[in-house]
Structures are given as structure tokens and as C-alpha cells.
C-alpha positions, -999 to 999 in steps of 0.1 A, spaced: 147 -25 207 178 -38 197 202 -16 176 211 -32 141 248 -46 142 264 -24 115 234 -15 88 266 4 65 283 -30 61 251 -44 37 232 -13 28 256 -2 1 264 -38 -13 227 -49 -20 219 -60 -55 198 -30 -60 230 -8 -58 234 12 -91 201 -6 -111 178 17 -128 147 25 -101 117 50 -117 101 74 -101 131 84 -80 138 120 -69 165 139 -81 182 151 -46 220 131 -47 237 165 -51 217 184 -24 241 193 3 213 177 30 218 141 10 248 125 31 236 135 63 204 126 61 214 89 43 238 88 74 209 98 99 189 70 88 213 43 85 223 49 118 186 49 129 169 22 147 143 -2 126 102 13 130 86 -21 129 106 -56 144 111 -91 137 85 -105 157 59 -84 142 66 -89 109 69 -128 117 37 -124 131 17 -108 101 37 -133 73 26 -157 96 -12 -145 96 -5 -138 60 4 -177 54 -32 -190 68 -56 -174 48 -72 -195 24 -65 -224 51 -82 -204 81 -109 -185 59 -99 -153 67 -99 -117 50 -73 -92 43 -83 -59 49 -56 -28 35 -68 10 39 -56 39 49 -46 76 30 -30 77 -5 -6 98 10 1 102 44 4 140 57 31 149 81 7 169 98 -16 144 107 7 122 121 -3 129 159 -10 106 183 -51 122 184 -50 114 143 -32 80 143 -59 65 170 -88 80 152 -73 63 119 -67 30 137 -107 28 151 -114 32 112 -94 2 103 -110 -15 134 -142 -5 126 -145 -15 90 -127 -45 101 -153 -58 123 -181 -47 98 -166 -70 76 -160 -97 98 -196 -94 112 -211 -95 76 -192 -124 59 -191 -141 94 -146 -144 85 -123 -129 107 -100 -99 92 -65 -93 92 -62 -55 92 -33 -35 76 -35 4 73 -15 24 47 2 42 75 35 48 95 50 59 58 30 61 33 45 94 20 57 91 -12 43 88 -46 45 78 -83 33 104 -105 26 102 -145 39 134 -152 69 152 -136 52 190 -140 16 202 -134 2 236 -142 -8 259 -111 -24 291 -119 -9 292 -154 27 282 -143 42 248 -148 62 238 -111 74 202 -103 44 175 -94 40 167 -53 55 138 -50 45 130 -15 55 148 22 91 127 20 101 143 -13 88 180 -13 58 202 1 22 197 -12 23 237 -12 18 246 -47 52 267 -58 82 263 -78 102 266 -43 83 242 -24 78 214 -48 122 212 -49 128 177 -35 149 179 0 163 146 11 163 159 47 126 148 41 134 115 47 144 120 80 112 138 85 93 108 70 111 87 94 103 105 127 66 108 113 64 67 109 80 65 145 54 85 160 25 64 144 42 31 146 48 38 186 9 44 188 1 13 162 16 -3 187 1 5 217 -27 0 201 -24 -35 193 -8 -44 229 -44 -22 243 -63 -46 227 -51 -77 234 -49 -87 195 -47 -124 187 -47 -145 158 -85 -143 153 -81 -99 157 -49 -94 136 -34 -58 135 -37 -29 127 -5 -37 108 14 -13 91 21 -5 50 34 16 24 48 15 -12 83 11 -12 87 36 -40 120 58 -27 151 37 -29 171 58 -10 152 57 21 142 24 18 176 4 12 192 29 45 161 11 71 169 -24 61 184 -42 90 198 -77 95 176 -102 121 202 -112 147 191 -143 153 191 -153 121 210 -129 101 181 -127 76 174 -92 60 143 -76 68 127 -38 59 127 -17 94 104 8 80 68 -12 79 52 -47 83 42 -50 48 62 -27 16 48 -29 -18 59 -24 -50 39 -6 -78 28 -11 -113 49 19 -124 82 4 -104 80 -32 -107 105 -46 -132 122 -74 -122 153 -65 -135 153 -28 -114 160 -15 -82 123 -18 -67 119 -56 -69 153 -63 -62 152 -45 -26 121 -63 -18 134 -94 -32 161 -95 -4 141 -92 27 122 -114 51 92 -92 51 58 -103 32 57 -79 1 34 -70 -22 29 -58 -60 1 -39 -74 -5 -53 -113 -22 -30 -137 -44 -35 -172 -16 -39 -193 3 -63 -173 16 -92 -192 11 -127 -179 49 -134 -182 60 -101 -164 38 -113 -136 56 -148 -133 90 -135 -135 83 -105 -110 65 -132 -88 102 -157 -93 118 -127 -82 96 -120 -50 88 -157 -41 111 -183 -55 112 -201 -28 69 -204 -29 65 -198 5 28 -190 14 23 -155 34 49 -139 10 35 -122 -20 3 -104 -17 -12 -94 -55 -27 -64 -60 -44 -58 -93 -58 -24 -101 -71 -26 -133 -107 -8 -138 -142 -20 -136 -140 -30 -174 -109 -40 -179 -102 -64 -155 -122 -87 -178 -95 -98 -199 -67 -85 -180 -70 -104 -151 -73 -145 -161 -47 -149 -180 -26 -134 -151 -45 -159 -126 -40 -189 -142 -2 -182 -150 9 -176 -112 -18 -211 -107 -1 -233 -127 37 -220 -114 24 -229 -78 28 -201 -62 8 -196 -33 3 -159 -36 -23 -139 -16 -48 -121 -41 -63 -86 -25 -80 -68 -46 -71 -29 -54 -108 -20 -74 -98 23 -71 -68 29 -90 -81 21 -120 -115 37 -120 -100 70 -114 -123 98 -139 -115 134 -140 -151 155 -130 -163 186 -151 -151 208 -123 -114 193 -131 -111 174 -92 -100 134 -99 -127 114 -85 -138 75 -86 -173 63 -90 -180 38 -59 -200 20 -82 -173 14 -106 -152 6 -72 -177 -20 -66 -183 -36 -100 -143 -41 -103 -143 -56 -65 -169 -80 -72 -156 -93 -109 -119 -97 -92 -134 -116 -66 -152 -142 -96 -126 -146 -116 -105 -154 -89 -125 -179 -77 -135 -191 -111 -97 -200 -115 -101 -224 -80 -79 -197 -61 -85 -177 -30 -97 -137 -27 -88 -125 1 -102 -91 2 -96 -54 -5 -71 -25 -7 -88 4 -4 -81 45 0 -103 58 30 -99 86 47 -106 88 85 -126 120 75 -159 122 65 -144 134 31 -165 142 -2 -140 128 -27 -155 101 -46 -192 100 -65 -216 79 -48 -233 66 -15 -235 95 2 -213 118 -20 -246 121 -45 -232 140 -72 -200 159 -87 -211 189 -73 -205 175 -39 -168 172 -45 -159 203 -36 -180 202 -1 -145 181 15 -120 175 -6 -91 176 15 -69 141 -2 -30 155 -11 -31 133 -39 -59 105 -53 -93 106 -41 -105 85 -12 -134 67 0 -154 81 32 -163 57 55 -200 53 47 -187 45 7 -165 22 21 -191 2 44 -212 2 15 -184 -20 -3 -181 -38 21 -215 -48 20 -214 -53 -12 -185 -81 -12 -207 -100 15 -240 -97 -5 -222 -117 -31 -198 -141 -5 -237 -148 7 -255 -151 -24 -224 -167 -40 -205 -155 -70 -214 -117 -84 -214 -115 -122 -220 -75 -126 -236 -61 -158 
């Protein structure tokens, strides 16, 4: 793999250099920060330019070549289960749901896992009570431990470096993976994704293309930005905004229509189909009147964006034993009305972006999780509940039932 040319000479001169970026951890006077911002400058990129041509590419064709987007993996990815045993086991989930899908709506199935990085994330509130003492909220395995003490929630930018020697392990076996099975056009993936969400490691893994002196993200095929980081006028989208990679942005409830088209000007201005992938996560109910406005804005701008639909984030409950959980009924209700109103508004839904663990986990309500007292038979997620494999089938089904029967107007 070739060696980027001189990654210092751009890193610290990119537009997103001294904007305002949420959700960031407060580590720039740790002794550890310089070396390990040095380390991973110096570092060579996870994922390369052909790949990442390869899945914009893929990306590009869906409406065209009726095929489906399929996005799953962890909500946040453990350094300990970064092994070559658990990547493979993770990647015959993708594969397997995949093909399910495929079989059912008779499309093929691009398939991208949340993997290779996925370890950092957003949180609403920067302290959480554990066993009456208020420490600092995890915030993902790249920013502090999941182990619940003052000590070990302290962010540690020498994390970062962990986070990137975690990624290179999965990415090497991603790729093995995809070479093992021969994957072509028709087969895409598994691809690799995460949100973008910590500037510091992100903006040190961007790398310039050689041949065409392009920007691109070295740390995964496809970054996205989230509802709680993506102002146009901050850090987050202005990062993305300069590389060559497809991107994509999740959109909650209270998204305004004109938010969307200037974060979307900002991401795509050039149009360019395989670019932006939309992700809204807005609740079962919600989505209603949240979501058509939004459609027929980014419509009648023309741009081409791919529209995946994220139906758990906003259909997380908190049980009566105090676990967060998400109703797979809910998680299908929201799926299906995405999918309408999407197609209602003469555009094209491409699928799903879903949290499923590898596990046979007991994390969300339904299928067979038959109750809240289930929960707490396996419920191993570090942050947001998660589907198990058998909930997520039954989604699956579900979206097919309706691409069969035609459009799916829930209750």
C-alpha cells in the first residue's frame, strides 16, 4: 500500500481547522495528545482508493440497477472483539442477512457493516449516575473505557491509536474476505463504516489520492455524519465535505427542510450520484410529518441522493427495569412508512441501517425477545440496544412483504 506523500502538509490547513465541532473530547492538554496525532498522521490509510471507487461506484447505480443498501453492524464497536474469529463471524452476519434480503425481494444487496471504527459516540448528556455517583458518560472505546469509574471514563487520546490498530486488524480480514469470495458487482462488500464523530482522528487519516491528488478519508469506505454534528457551518460537515469518499448524514425529527438542503450543498454540490447517502432516524410516529417536507426539498434541488433508512434511533424507550430498549415493531412500522413516503415523493429507498449484533443478544422487545423481562437474559451492547439476528430477519421480511404486496401504509 502506498505511503501518503506528506499527510502534515494538508491535515492542519483543512477548512475544518479551528470551526466549532460537538461532541468532541476534551484531551488537547493530555501529555499523550501530540504523539498520538503524530502516530496517526504518519500512519498508513485503513481502506484505499480503489475500494472506495468501488463502493461510490456501486453506490451511484442503485435506483438505475434496482439494488439494495444494506448497513449493520454494533453501535459501538468493542476493542475486544476486534479479532480475526469475531470480525469473520460478524462478516457471515452481514452476508447472511444480505442474501436473505436478496433472496426475498429478488434485488441484489450492497453490504456495508458498521465496523473497522465504529468506536466513538455522541452522547446527550456528558455525566451519568453509577451506583449513586455522577462519573463522565462512555463515549466509545477511542475516547475512554466502558468500565464504569471516574478513572476510567478520563478521555486518553492515546486511544486513537488504539482505535486505529483495532480498524487495521478488521479492515485486513474485511478484506480477505471480500478477495475469498470473489465479490463482484452483483455481491458488493462487506464494506466498511462509521460515524465520523472525533475530529481529531479523523482529519490526521485523510490522505491525498496520487493519481489524482483528490482527498480521500483512510479510515473507512463510507464516514457519516450525525444528527447531533451536522451543521454546515462546523467542523463535521466540513471534513466530509472535502473528500472523495461517499458520505453520509443521519436526519432526525426536528430537522428543518432548509438545514437539509444546505448540509446536502455542502456534501454534494457538485450532484454527483453515489455521494450522499440519507439517513433519517426519526421514530415510528414521527416520521409522518418529518420526513416529506425533507423529501421533496432535496427532489426539487436535484440531488441524487441515496435514501437508507435508519428506523432504530428514534424508537429508542427506556424499560421498567431502567435498560434502553427498542420495540422491533416500532422498528418496523418506521421502516415501512420511510419506505412510502419515499416512494410516494417518485424517489428511490434503498434499504436499511440497522444495529445488529453478531450475538444472539436479548436487547430489544419483540420476535423472539417476548417481553421486558427478557432483556436482562443478554444484554451485552456498550451503548444502544441492538437487534439479534432473528429480529433483524424478521425486518427484513417485513420490507419484502410490502416491496411484494406493494406500498405498506401501517396503522
Amino acid at each position: 500500500m502506498q505511503q501518503p506523500r506528506s499527510a502534515a502538509d494538508f491535515i492542519e490547513l483543512g477548512p475544518w481547522e479551528g470551526m466549532p465541532a460537538a461532541q468532541q473530547p476534551d484531551w488537547r492538554d493530555h501529555p499523550a495528545y501530540p504523539g498520538a496525532c503524530r502516530a496517526l498522521a504518519s500512519a498508513p490509510p485503513l481502506v484505499t482508493v480503489p475500494e472506495i471507487r468501488q463502493l461510490r461506484g456501486s453506490l451511484s447505480g442503485l435506483a438505475r440497477t434496482n439494488t439494495l443498501l444494506l448497513q449493520l453492524g454494533d453501535c459501538a464497536e468493542s476493542f475486544y472483539e476486534c479479532t480475526p474469529r469475531h470480525t469473520a463471524t460478524k462478516l457471515e452476519l452481514i452476508d447472511r442477512l444480505g442474501d436473505r434480503f436478496s433472496e426475498l425481494t429478488g434485488q441484489s444487496v450492497v453490504r456495508v457493516g458498521r465496523m473497522g471504527g465504529q468506536f466513538a459516540k455522541p452522547r446527550s448528556q456528558a455525566f451519568e449516575w453509577h451506583e449513586a455517583l455522577s462519573i463522565p458518560s462512555f463515549r466509545g472505546h477511542m475516547v475512554n473505557s466502558d468500565i464504569a469509574t471516574s478513572a476510567a471514563r478520563q478521555a486518553n487520546p492515546w486511544r486513537m491509536v488504539w482505535a486505529y490498530e483495532a480498524s487495521d486488524g478488521v479492515q485486513r480480514v474485511m478484506r480477505t474476505y471480500r478477495q475469498r469470495h470473489g465479490r463482484t458487482a452483483t455481491t458488493d462488500g462487506p464494506w466498511s463504516s462509521h460515524e465520523a464523530l472525533v475530529v481529531d482522528y479523523e482529519s490526521r487519516l485523510i490522505r491525498r489520492d496520487p493519481d489524482t491528488d483528490d482527498l480521500y478519508l483512510g479510515s473507512t469506505h463510507l464516514p457519516w455524519v450525525g444528527e447531533r454534528t451536522r451543521q454546515p457551518a462546523e467542523a463535521h460537515v466540513a471534513l466530509l465535505s472535502s473528500v472523495a469518499n461517499p458520505v453520509g448524514c443521519k436526519i432526525g425529527p426536528a430537522a428543518n427542510p432548509d438545514d437539509i438542503l444546505r448540509v446536502c450543498e455542502a456534501l454534494d454540490p457538485r450532484r454527483e450520484p453515489g455521494r450522499l447517502v440519507l439517513i433519517p432516524r426519526m421514530g415510528r410516529d414521527r416520521i409522518r410529518e418529518a420526513l416529506p417536507p425533507i423529501v421533496r426539498r432535496v427532489a426539487n434541488a436535484g440531488h441524487p441522493v441515496v435514501w437508507l433508512s435508519d428506523p432504530m434511533h428514534g424508537n429508542t424507550v427506556t424499560s421498567r427495569f431502567g435498560l434502553k430498549t427498542r420495540h422491533l415493531a416500532d422498528v418496523i412500522t418506521e421502516a415501512l412508512r420511510f419506505r412510502d413516503i419515499v416512494e410516494e415523493h417518485r424517489q428511490y429507498a434503498a434499504g436499511l441501517h440497522l444495529e445488529v449484533a453478531a450475538d444472539d443478544v436479548t436487547e430489544c422487545v419483540g420476535g423472539s425477545v417476548e417481553d421486558e423481562e427478557a432483556l436482562r437474559r443478554r444484554y451485552t451492547s456498550l451503548c444502544d440496544p441492538r437487534l439479534n439476528a432473528s429480529q433483524a430477519t424478521e425486518l427484513i421480511e417485513a420490507w419484502a412483504k410490502g416491496t411484494a404486496a406493494g406500498p405498506c401504509r401501517p396503522a
